[in-house]
Each structure stands twice: as C-alpha cells, then as structure tokens.
N, C-alpha and C positions, 0 to 999 in steps of 0.2 A: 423548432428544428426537429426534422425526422432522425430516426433510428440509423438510416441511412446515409444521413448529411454528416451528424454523429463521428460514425466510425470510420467514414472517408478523408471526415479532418484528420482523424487520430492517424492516421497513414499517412496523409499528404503532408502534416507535424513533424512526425518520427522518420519520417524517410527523408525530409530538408535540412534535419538537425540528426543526424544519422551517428554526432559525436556522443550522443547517450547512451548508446549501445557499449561504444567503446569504453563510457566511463563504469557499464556495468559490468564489462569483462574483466575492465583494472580492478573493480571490488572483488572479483571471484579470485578475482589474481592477489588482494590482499587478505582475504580468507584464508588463503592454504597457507600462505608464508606466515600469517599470523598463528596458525596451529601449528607450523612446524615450531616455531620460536617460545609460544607462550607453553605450549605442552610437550612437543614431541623432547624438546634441548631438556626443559627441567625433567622429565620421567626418567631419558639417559640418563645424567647426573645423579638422580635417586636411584638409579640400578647399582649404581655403581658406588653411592656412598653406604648407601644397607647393604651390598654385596649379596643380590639377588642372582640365582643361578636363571638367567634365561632358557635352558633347554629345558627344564621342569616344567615349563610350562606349555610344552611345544607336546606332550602327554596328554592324550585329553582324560587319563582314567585317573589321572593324578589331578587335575582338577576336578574331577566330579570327587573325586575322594574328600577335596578342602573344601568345597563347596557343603560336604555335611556339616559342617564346623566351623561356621561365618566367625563366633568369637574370638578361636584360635589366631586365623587370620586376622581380624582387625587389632589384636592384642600383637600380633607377629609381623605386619607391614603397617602397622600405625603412622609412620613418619612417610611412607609413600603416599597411604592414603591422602594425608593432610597437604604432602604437594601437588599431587592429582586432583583436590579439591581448588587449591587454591589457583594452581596454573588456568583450568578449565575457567573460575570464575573470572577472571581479567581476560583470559580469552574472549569470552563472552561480551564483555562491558567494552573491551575493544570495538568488536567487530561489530558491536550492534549502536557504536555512538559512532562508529564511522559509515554505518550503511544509512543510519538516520540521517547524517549529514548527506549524503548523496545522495538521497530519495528528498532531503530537502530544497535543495539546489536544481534535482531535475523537474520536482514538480514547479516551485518558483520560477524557473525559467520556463517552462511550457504554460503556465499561466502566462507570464510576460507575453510569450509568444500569439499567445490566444487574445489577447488585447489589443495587441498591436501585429498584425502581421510581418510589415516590415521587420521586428528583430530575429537575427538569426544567430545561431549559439555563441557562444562568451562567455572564454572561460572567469572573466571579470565578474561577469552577471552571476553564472555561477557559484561563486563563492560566496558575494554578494549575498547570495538566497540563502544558501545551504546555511549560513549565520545567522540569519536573519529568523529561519524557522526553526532553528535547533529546538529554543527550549520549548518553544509552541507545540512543536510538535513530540516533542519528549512527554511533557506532562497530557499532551492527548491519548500518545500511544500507552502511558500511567493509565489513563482511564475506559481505554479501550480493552487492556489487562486485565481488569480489572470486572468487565462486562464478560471477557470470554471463560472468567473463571463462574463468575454465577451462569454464565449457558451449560459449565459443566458439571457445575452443581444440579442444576434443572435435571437435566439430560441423568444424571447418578441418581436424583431421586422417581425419575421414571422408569430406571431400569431397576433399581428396588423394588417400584412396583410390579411393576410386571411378572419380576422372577419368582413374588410372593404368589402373585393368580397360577402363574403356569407351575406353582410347586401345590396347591388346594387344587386345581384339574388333574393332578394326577390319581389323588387319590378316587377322583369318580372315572377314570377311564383314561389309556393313553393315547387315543383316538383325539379325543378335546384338549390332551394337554398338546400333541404336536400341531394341531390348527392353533391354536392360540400362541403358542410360540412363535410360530412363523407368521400370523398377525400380530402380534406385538412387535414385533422384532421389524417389520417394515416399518409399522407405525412410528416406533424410536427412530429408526433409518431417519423417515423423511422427516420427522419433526426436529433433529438435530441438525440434517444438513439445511432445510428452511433457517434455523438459526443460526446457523454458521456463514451460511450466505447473506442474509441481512447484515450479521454483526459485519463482516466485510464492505460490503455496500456501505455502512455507517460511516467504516473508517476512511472509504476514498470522498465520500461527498462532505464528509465533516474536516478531510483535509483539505476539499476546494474551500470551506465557508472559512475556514483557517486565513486560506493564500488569497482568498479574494477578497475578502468582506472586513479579516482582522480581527475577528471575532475569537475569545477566551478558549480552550482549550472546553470548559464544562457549557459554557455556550451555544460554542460548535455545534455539542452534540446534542443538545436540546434544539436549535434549530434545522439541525438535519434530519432530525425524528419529524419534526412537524413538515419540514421538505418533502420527506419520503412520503409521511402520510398521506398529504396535500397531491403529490406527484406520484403516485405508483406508476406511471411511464419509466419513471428515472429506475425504478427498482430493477423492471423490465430489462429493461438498457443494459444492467448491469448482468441480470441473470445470461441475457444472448451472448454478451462478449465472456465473462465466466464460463460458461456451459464450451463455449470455442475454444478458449483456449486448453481446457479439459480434453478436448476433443484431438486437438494438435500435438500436445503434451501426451496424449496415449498413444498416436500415433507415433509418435517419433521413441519410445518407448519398444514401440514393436517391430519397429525397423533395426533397432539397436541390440534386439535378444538373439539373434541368427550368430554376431560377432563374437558372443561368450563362449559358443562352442565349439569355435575355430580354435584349435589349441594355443598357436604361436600368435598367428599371422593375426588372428581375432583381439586378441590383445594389442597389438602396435595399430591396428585401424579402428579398436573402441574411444580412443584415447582424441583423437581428430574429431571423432562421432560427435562424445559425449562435448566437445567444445563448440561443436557446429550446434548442436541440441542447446545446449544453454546461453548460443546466440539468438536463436531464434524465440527463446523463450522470452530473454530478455526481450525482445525486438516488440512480442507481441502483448507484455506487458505494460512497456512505455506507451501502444498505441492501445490499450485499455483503460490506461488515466488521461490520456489524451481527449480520447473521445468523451469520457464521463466528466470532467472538465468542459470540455466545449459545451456539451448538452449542460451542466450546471450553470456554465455562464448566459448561455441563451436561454436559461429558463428564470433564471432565481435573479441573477445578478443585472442582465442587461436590460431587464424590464426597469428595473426599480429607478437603471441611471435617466433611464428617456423620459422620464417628467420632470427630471433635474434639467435635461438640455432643453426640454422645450419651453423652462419656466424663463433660462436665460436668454434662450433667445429673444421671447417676447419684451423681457427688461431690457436685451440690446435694441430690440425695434423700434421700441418707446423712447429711450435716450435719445434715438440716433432721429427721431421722430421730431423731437424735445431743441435738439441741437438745429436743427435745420428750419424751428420753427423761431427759433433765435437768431437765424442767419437772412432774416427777411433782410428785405429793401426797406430803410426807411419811407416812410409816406413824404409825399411832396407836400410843400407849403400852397395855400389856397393862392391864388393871384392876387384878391386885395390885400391881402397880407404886405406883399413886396411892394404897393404902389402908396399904402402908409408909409411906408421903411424911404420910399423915396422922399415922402412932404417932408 
C-alpha cells in the first residue's frame, strides 16, 4: 500500500463513519462539565468554608506580595490547597479513563472497519471495543508514560550538557559561546522532537499490534520497534500526516488570533471558532489513525493471514479432491462373471 492509498482510506473511513467526530466533540463536551463539577463546585465551597476574601485576589501587587512567602500561604490556605489537589486529581483519572475508553472503541471499530468494509458505525460495536481495550490499553499507555519520562530524562541530561560547554566557551570568548548556543540549542530542538515523534508513532502502531494481532501491552511494544525498524516507510507515514496536521493546527490558529482583538463582537464569534477548530482537528486525527492502521494492516498484518488462506485452501482442494474420488462409479463386473452366476 502506497502513502497515498494510506491516507485516502483514512478519509474515505472518517467521512463514512462521520459518527466519530461527534463522539469526539461529546468528550470535549465531557471535559468541561467534568472541570466544572470535579474542581470548579469543590474550590466554591472551599472559598466559602475558609472564608476566603475573593477580591484580594483580583490585586495583582497583593499577590506578588504572598507570592514572597509560599510558607505563609501553604500554612494559611492548607485546606484549599488539599481540595485543589485532590479535586484536580479525580478530575484527571476521570477524564483520562473516559477518553481512554473512547479512543478505544474508536480505534477498535475503525479496525473492524478496516477488515471488513462492509461494517459501518455501531454504537454496539462500540462499546463492545472500548471494553474490550480498556485495560490493554491502559497498561500500554503505563508504559508508554513511562518511555516519554526517560525521553525527558535524555533530553535534561543533554541540556545539562550543553549548558556546561556553553558556560567553559565563555570564558574563552563570547563570540564561541553564542555560535555554540545556538548550535546546541538546535541540535537539542531536533533531537527531542525526533524522539517525541517516534515515541508517538510507537504509540499508534503498537496500539494497531494491540487491536489487530492481541498482542500484551509489553509486547506490543517490542514488536512495534522491530515493525518500525524493519519498515521505516511506516515511520515515514507517520511523520507526512504529523507534520499535516501541525500544519492545519497552525493554521487555523492564525485565522483565530484577528478575533481576540475585536473587543465584544471577537468574543461571541471565538467561541463558534474554537468549536469549528476542535472539529476539524478532531476530524483530522481519526483520519491519521485510520490511515496508520490501514498501512499497518496491509503491511504487518495481512501478509502473515495470506499463507494461512492459501494453506486452507489447498487442504479444501485436496478433500474436496479426496471426496469426489470416493464418489466414483463402481467398476462393472467382467461378462464371464455373470454367465457362471447363470450355470
């Protein structure tokens, strides 16, 4: 499958089953109600049971003033603090065990989809999936956590380094220490987002080896490394349609910054904007796993089934070979045979 076959699935998908979109706008739609409930309700009620003067805060020379004096504060709103941690954290675990659920049901059904043409959305199938990968994909996205904390790790001890060379160039001249800044400093650039973008690619193709294959969360990811290896097309793939949507995302970005500086009227038409924007983003996400799915099934996956169909088939040709040679015509008796049978 070309580049191009790819991302035309991933459209021809998303725009048949167009009910994905809508289940991504209900998520945004369950995100805000979720902050209004899990933090915005508890922080009122903490205002008001510590008897916090809200306008003190609306000063901003009174906050830099407590802002010298973090202790004061944590010894002085202790019990806000501790609902502000605690609401945020269920917030969180919320919103992120129901989006897992909806990214798993939409990938699971665009799998299905991808198998079988014929099926078109269901919200049965749906659910169906989104169950089905919860924990699969829970303990993946554990270990994918888990990888983008050591890239940051990486990336902290490379800017350690760096900051060490470009603070010894100074003392020989600041001529070399700004070239070496501004080479290093790209050099970090690209080396972290190379690894930011792979660790992503990781996560879409090791959640197809997840939905197609069934393969272990730690699994996954060792045979999506040896995929990527093996395929640097795929990686490819991923960087065209990343790189696009970056591209669409800034645009729509710049068509959106004119509206801020409308006093009134820029405010009641950002509000449509930023909903039109976070459809389209949506839109052009689902046909980003679409497409990387399709290319993963036609590379990885449907190779490995076609010597399975062709081994049956041959076993059905043989039977059916087997059958029909067991369906002969008895042979005729010889003539003297029958003219003993008469003596």
């Amino acid at each position: 499958m070309t580049y191009k076959e790819a991302i035309k699935n991933g459209f021809d998908l998303v725009h048949r089953n167009w009910q994905l979109v809508l289940i991504q706008l209900g998520m945004m739609a369950i995100s805000c109600i979720g902050f209004f409930i899990f933090i915005g309700i508890p922080l009122a009620v903490a205002f008001v049971m510590f008897g916090i003067d809200l306008t003190e805060l609306t000063r901003f020379k009174d906050i830099l003033a407590t802002m010298r004096e973090p202790s004061e504060i944590i010894s002085r709103y202790m019990g806000l603090l501790l609902v502000l941690l605690i609401s945020f954290s269920v917030y969180i675990i919320v919103v992120a065990s129901v989006g897992l659920y909806i990214f798993g049901g939409s990938a699971g059904l665009i799998s299905r989809i991808i198998r079988d043409n014929t099926i078109r959305f269901n919200l049965k199938t749906f659910f169906s999936e989104g169950r089905r990968l919860f924990f699969p994909l829970m303990w993946f996205s554990a270990i994918i956590g888990l990888i983008f904390i050591a890239v940051a790790f990486i990336l902290g001890i490379f800017g350690g380094g760096i900051a060490a060379i470009i603070y010894t160039a100074k003392e020989h001249g600041a001529t070399l220490a700004v070239f070496l800044g501004i080479f290093f400093s790209l050099l970090l650039f690209c080396i972290g987002f190379i690894l930011i973008v792979c660790t992503i690619a990781l996560t879409l193709y090791g959640t197809a080896s997840i939905i197609f294959k069934g393969t272990g969360p730690l699994q996954s990811v060792k045979e999506t490394v040896k995929y990527l290896y093996y395929h640097s097309d795929a990686l490819w793939l991923y960087c065209i349609a990343f790189g696009a949507y970056i591209l669409v995302s800034f645009f729509l970005i710049l068509l959106g910054t004119p509206f801020n500086l409308i006093p009134i009227v820029g405010a009641i038409i950002a509000l449509p904007f930023q909903l039109f924007s976070y459809t389209v983003q949506s839109y052009l996400g689902l046909v980003i796993i679409a497409a990387i799915f399709s290319y993963y099934f036609s590379t990885e996956v449907k190779p490995s089934e076609t010597p399975e169909i062709k081994e049956a088939a041959i076993d059905g040709s043989s039977t059916h070979s087997s059958d029909t040679s067991q369906l002969q015509v008895p042979e005729q008796e010889p003539p003297h045979a029958e003219k003993e049978e008469q003596r």
